[in-house]
N, C-alpha and C positions, 0 to 999 in steps of 0.2 A: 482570536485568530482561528479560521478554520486552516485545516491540514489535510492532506491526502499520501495515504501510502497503498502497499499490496505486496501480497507472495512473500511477504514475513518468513512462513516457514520453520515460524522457531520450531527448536526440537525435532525437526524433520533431517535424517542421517542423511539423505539423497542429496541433498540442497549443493549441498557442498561437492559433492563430483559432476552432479547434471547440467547446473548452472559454474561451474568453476567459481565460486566468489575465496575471494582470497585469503580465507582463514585457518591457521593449520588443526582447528578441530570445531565440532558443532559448538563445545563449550565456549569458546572464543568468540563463534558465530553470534551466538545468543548474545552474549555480552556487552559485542560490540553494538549490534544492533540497538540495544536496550539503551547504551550510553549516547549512539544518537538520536534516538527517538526522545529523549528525556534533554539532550542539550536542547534542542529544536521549540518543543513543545511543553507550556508550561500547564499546569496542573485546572487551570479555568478555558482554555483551548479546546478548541473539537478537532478530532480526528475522525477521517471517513477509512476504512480501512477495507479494500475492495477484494476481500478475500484473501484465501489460502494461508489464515494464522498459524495455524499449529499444530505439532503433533504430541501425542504425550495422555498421561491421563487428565481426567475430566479435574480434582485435585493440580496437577502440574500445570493447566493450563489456565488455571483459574488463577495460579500465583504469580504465572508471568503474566496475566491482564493486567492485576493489580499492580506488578512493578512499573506499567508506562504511562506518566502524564496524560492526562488530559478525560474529556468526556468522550467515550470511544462508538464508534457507530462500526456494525460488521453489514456489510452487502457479502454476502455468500459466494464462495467460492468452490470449484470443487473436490477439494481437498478439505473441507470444513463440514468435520461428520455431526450429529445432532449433538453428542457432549459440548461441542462447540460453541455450537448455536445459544445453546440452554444457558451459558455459562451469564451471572448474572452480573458480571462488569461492564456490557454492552448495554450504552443508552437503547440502541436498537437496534436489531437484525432483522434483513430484508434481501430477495432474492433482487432488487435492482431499485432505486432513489433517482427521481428528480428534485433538482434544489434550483435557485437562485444564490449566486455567489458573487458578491460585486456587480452586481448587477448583468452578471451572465446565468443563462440556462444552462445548467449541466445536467448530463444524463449520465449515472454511476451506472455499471453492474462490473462483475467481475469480468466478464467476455467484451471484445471488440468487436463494435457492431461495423457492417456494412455501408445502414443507413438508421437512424435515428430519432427522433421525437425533436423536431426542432434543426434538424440539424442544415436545412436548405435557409434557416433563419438565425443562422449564427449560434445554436446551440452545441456546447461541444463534449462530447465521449472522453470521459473518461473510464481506464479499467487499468487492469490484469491482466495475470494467465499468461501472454506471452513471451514475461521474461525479456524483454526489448529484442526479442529477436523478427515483431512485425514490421513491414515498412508501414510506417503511421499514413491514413488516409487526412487531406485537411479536415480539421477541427477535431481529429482523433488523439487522445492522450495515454500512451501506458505513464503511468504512476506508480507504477512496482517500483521497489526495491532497486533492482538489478538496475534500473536506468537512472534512479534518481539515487548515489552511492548509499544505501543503509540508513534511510532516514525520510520520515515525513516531509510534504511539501507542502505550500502555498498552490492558491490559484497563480500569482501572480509569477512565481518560479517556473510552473509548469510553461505558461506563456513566452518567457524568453527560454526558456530552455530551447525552443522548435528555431530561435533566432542563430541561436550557436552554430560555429562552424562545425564544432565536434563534438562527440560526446564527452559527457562530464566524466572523469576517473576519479577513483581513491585506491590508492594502496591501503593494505593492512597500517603500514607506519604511520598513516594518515589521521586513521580513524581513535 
């Protein structure tokens, strides 16, 4: 299975008051996040992870890489300083990815584009960065975190996701 996530933010102290997500400490944050990214995604699994992973030392973030499932891909964010980058649990890092997935074109970068490589021929944008606070343009995907509750996605979730009436919630009791 491929997977999609973004704005992780492990170890980042802001996360938690800028974006309100509902955990009463970053330690909690971390945890949670790590138990859904690990329920989700199993150890032979790709993850495309469209930036903004981590803060912390280059040691600390090398050991939360190692804690989550899967072969992990970074398109760069910009909260993603070179310890980042360098860190050597990433099949690969790259400032922006096109794939074929299901027989769709996707265009990764951590930003939402306007217009895109593909995108007047059914290729569709996925990113970051805005925290679901963008109104999505058609064929454009935030995958962060924030909109998909604290856990990797599918292509195929991302898809119906845009069918729903509302947005997907989790409570902390949830998770």
């Amino acid at each position: 299975m491929i997977f999609f996530t973004a704005d992780t933010h492990f170890s980042d102290p802001r996360i938690l008051r800028l974006d309100k997500r509902p955990f009463p400490n970053l330690a909690a944050h971390d945890d949670a996040l790590i138990e859904q990214w690990n329920a989700a995604v199993r150890p032979e699994d790709e993850v495309w992870h469209l930036g903004d992973f981590a803060k912390g030392t280059p040691d600390e973030k090398a050991a939360l890489l190692a804690r989550l499932n899967g072969r992990k891909h970074l398109v760069a964010g910009n909260n993603d300083d070179e310890a980042t980058l360098s860190l050597t649990g990433w099949s690969s890092v790259s400032p922006y990815q096109e794939l074929v997935v299901d027989g769709r074109k996707l265009v990764l970068c951590h930003y939402a584009f306007r217009t895109w490589n593909g995108s007047g021929k059914g290729a569709l944008n996925l990113h970051g960065h805005s925290h679901g606070k963008l109104t999505p343009m058609s064929g454009q995907y935030d995958v962060g975190v924030d909109v998909f509750p604290f856990r990797p996605v599918t292509l195929g979730d991302i898809l119906i996701s845009r069918r729903r009436r509302k947005p997907e919630t989790t409570s902390v009791g949830e998770l």
